[in-house]
TORLUM-344154 format. One line per field, with one value per residue (C-alpha): residue in one letter; x, z, y; residue number from 1. Coordinates in Angstrom, 1 decimal, m for minus. Last residue first. Layout:
TORLUM-344154
resn: a:...
east: X:...
up: Z:...
north: Y:...
resi: NUM:...
//
This chain:
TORLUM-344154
resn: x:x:x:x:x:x:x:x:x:x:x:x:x:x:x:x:x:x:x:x:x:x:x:x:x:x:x:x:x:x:x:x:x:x:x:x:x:x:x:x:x:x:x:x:x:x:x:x:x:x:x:x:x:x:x:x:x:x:x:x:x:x:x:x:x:x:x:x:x:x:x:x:x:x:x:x:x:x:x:x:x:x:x:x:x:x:x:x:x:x:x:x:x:x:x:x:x:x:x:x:x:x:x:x:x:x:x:x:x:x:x:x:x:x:x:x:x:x:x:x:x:x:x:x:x:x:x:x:x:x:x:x:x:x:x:x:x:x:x:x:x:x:x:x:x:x:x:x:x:x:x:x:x:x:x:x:x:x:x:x:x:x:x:x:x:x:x:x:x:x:x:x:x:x:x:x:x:x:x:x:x:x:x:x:x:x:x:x:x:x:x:x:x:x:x:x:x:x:x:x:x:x:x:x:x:x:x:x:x:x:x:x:x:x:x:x:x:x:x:x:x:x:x:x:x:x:x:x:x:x:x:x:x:x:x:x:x:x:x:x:x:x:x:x:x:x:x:x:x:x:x:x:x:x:x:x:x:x:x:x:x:x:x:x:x:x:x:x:x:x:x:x:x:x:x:x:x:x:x:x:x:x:x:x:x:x:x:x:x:x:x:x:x:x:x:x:x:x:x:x:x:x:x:x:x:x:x:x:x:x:x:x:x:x:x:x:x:x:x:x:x:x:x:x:x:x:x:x:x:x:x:x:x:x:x:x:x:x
east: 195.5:195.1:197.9:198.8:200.6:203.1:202.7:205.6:208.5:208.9:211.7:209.8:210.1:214.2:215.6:216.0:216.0:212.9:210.7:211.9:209.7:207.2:206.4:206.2:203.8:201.7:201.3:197.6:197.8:195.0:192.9:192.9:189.6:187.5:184.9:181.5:179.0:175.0:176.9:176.8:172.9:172.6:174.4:172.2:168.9:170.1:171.6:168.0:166.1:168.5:167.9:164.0:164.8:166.7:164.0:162.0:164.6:165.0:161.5:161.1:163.7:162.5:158.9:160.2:162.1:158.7:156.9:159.9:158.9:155.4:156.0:158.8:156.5:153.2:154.9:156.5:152.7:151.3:153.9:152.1:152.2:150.4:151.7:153.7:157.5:157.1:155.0:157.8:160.6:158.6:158.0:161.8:163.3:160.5:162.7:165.7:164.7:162.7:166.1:167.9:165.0:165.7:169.2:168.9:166.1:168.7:171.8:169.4:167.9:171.3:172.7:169.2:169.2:172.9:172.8:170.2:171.2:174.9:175.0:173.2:175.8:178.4:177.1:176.4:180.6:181.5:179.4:180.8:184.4:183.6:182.7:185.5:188.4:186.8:188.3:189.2:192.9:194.8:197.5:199.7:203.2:202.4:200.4:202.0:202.9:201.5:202.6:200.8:200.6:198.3:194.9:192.9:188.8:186.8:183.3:181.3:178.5:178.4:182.4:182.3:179.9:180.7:184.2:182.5:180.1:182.9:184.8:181.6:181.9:183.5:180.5:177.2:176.5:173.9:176.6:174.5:177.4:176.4:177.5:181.3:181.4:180.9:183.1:185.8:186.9:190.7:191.1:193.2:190.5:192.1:189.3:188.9:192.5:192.8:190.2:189.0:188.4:184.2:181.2:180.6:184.0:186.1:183.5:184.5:187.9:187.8:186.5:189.0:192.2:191.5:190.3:193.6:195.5:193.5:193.8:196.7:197.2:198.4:201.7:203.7:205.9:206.9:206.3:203.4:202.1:198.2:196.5:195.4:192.1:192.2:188.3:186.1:189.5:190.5:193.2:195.3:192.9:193.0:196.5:197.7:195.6:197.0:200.6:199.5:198.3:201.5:202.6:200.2:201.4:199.2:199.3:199.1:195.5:193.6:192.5:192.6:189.9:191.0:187.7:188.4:186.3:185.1:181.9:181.9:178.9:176.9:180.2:181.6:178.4:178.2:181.7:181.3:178.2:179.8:183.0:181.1:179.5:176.7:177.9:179.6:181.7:183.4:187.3:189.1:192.9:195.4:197.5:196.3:193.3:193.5:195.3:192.4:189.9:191.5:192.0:190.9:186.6:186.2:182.8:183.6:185.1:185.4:188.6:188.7:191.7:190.7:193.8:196.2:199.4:198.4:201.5:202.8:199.1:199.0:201.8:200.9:196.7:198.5:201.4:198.5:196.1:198.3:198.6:194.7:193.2:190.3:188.0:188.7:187.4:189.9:188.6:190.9:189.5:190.6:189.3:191.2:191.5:189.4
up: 124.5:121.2:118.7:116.2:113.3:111.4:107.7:105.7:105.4:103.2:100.1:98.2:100.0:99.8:102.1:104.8:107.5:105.9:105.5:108.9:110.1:107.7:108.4:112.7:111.9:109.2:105.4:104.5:100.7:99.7:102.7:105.6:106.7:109.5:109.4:107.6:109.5:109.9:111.6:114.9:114.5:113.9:116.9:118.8:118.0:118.3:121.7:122.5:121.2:123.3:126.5:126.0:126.2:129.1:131.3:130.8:132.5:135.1:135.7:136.3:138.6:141.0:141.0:141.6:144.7:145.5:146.0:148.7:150.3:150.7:151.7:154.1:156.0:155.8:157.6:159.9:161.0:161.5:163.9:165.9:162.6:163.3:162.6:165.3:164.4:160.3:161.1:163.9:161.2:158.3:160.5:161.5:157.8:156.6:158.3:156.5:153.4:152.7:153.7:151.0:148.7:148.7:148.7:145.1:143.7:144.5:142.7:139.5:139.4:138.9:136.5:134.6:134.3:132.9:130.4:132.7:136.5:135.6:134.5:137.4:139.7:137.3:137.5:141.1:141.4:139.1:141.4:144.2:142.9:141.6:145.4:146.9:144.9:144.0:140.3:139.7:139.6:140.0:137.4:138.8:138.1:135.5:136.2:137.4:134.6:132.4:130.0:127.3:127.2:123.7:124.1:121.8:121.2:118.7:119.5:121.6:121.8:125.6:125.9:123.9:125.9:128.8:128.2:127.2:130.4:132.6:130.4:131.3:135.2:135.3:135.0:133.3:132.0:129.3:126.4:123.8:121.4:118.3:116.3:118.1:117.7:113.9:113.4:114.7:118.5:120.0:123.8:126.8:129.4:131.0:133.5:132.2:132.2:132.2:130.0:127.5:130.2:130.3:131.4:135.4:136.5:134.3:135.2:139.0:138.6:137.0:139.7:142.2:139.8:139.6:142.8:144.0:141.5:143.1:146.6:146.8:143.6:140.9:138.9:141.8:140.8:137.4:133.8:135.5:132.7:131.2:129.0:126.6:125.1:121.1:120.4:116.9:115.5:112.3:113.5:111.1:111.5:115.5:115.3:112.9:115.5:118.6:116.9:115.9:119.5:120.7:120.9:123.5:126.4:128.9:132.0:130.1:131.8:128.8:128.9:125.4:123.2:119.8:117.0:113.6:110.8:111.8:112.1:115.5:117.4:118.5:120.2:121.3:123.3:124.8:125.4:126.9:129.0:130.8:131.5:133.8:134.1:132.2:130.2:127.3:125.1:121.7:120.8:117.5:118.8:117.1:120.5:121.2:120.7:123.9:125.7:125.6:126.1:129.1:130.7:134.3:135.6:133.3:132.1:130.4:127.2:124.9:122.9:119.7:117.3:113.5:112.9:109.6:111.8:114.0:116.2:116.1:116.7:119.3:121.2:120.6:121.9:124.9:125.7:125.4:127.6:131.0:132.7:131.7:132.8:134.7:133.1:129.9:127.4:124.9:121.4:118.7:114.7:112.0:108.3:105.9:103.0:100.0
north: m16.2:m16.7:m17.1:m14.8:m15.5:m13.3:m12.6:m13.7:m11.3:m8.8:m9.0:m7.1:m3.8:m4.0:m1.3:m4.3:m1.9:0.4:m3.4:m5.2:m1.7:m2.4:m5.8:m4.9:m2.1:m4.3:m2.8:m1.9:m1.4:m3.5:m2.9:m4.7:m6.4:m6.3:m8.7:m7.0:m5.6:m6.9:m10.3:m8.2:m7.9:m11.0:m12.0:m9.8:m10.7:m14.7:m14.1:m12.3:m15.5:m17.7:m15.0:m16.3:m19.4:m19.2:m16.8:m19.7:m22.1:m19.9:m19.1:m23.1:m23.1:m20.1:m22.1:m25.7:m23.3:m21.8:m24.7:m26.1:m23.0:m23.0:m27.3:m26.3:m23.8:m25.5:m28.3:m26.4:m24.7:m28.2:m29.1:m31.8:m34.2:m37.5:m41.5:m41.6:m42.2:m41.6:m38.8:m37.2:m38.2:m36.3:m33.2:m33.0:m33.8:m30.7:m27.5:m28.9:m29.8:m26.5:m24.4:m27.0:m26.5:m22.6:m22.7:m24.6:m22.6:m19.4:m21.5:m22.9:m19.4:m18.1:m20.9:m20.9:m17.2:m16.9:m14.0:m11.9:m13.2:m13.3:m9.5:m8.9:m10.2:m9.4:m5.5:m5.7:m6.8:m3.6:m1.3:m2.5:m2.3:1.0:2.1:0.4:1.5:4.7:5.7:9.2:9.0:12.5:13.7:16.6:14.4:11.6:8.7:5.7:3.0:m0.1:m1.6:m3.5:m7.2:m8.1:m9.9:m12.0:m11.6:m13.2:m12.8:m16.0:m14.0:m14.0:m13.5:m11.1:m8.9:m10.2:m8.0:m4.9:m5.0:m5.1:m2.2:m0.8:m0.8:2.4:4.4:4.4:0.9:0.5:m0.2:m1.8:m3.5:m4.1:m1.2:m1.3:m5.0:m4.7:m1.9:m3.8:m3.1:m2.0:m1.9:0.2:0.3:m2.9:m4.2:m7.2:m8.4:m12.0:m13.1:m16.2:m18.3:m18.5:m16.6:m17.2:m19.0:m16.2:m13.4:m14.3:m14.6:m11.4:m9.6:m11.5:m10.6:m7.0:m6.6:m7.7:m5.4:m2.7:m3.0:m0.3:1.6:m0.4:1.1:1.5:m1.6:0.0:m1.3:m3.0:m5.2:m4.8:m6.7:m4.4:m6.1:m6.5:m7.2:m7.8:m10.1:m10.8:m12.0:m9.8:m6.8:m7.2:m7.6:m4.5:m2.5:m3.7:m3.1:0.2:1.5:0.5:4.0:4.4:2.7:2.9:5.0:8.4:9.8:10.0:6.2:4.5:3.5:2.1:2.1:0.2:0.5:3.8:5.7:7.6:8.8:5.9:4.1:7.5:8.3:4.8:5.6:8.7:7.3:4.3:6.8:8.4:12.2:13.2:15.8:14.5:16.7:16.3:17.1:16.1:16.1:18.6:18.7:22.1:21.2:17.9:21.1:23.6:20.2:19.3:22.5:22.2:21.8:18.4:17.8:14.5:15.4:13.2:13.4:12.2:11.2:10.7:8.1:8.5:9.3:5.5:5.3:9.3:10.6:7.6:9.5:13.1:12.2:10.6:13.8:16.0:14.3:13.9:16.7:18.3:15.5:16.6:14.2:12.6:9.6:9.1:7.7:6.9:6.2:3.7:4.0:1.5:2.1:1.1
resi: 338:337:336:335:334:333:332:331:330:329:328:327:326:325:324:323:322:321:320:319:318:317:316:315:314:313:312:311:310:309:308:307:306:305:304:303:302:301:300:299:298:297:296:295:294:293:292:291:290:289:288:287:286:285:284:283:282:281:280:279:278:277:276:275:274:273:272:271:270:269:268:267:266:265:264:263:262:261:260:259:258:257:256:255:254:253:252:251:250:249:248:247:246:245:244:243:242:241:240:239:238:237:236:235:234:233:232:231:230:229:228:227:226:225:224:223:222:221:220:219:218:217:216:215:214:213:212:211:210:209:208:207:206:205:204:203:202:201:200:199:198:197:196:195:194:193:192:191:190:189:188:187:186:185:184:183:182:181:180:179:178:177:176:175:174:173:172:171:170:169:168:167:166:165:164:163:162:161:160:159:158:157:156:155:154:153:152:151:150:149:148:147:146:145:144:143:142:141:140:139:138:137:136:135:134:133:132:131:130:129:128:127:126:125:124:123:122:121:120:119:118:117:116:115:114:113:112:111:110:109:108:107:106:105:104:103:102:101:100:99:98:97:96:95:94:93:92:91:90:89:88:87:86:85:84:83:82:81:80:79:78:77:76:75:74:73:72:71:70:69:68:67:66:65:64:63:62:61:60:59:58:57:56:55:54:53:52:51:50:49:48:47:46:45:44:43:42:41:40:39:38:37:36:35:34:33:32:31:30:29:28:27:26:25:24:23:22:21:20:19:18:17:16:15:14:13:12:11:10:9:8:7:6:5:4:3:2:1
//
């Protein structure tokens, strides 16, 4: 059975930019359904994504969150590539990032990405990069250096189980916890990456996505790590408690009375409250087992991705047309992870 393998470009206002991307990865993957999702764009995206022989859908609420929890509903693939439409990634690798998550098998190929040019990253954004990712590396685990690459390949499996309630530019967050919640196998593959082309805009808010991005691990934190977060807030809470009761118990322990009744009440209300915070958390952890549980099973409802019989590797079948001599192919490469 072959292999079915879909591309999915979420646009706004790229009209520049989107033929050139949909021609690459048509000249990467040629047996690829490529869609375009239009994302209520005011300029000619969609007239250029058709000339270009792309598949093109619309999404009207605005944010990339909701195209791709469009796409994810939407398209039936084994394998689903998403790729920004604004030509900063390299799309002709699409087939290498393919031929790796089917030789891993992996659920997640993430496009690390490498500045092919030293204007790549606009100003502030490599640095938010690296401190947002810091954090989801401390909070959820190692296995990441480029969470917020939007250039990524997904089996069918983690396509169909993953919810995708974010709304804007904060999903590829979302997409990364994700994985690193369940455990899924992930690897990652440098890409380059490059300014966008001449009459090509960027429509992410430095500031305003990095706030929304940092909420998002803060929340994200307080739902798939309760007993960490309520461990931290029950934590302050007792310190505060500590330190307005060490007065109160030194004046009994000096004169046998407490004068600041009111004090007392105070660091005992609040020490209560910290036992209380904890205790939430560590309810709040069984129940987020159960949900891990729900989900993984419903991840393990798809099959790995496989290749199919005839499913010959980029990198194989280009030693394959030097060589001339099809059965003389090389071994299969292996793939460490990062």
């Amino acid at each position: 059975m072959d292999q079915t393998i879909a591309c999915v470009i979420p646009c706004y206002n790229e009209e520049a930019a989107i033929g050139k991307v949909v021609s690459d990865l048509r000249a990467s993957l040629p047996a690829a359904l490529i869609y375009v999702y239009d994302n209520a764009s005011t300029d000619n995206t969609i007239t250029e994504a058709l000339k270009a022989g792309a598949i093109v859908r619309s999404e009207p609420r605005k944010g990339k969150g909701n195209v791709i929890r469009r796409a994810f509903a939407d398209v039936e693939a084994d394998v689903l590539l998403i790729i920004d439409g604004d030509d900063t990634y390299d799309a002709s690798r699409a087939r290498e990032m393919v031929d790796l998550l089917l030789e891993g098998p992996y659920d997640q190929v993430v496009g690390a990405r490498r500045e092919a040019v030293d204007s790549a990253y606009r100003a502030g954004h490599a640095t938010g990069n690296k401190m947002l990712t810091g954090a989801v590396r401390i909070l959820f685990g190692n296995d990441v250096s480029d969470m917020l690459s939007g250039y990524r390949a997904f089996s069918r499996r983690y396509v169909k189980s993953f919810p995708a309630l974010s709304r804007e530019f904060e999903v590829e967050t979302e997409m990364t916890v994700h994985a690193l919640s369940l455990r899924l196998p992930t690897t990652e593959m440098e890409v380059d990456f490059k300014d966008r082309p001449p009459g090509s805009s960027s429509k992410l808010r430095t500031y305003r996505d990095g706030w929304r991005i940092l909420k998002l691990i803060l929340g994200l934190s307080r739902r798939q790590r309760p007993s960490l977060f309520h461990s931290v807030l029950a934590s302050a809470l007792a310190v505060v408690s500590v330190i307005l009761g060490i007065p109160v118990i030194v004046d009994f322990a000096r004169t046998g009375t407490v004068p600041r009744f009111p004090t007392a009440i105070l660091a005992s209300a609040i020490m209560i409250i910290a036992v209380l915070v904890l205790m939430v958390g560590y309810i709040l952890e069984s129940f987020m087992y159960m949900r891990q549980e729900q989900a993984r099973l419903a991840h393990l409802r798809y099959p790995a991705p496989t290749r199919s019989p005839d499913f010959v590797p980029a990198d194989l079948k280009n030693t394959a047309d030097r060589m001339n001599k099809p059965d003389r192919l090389p071994d299969v490469r292996t793939v460490r992870d990062r």
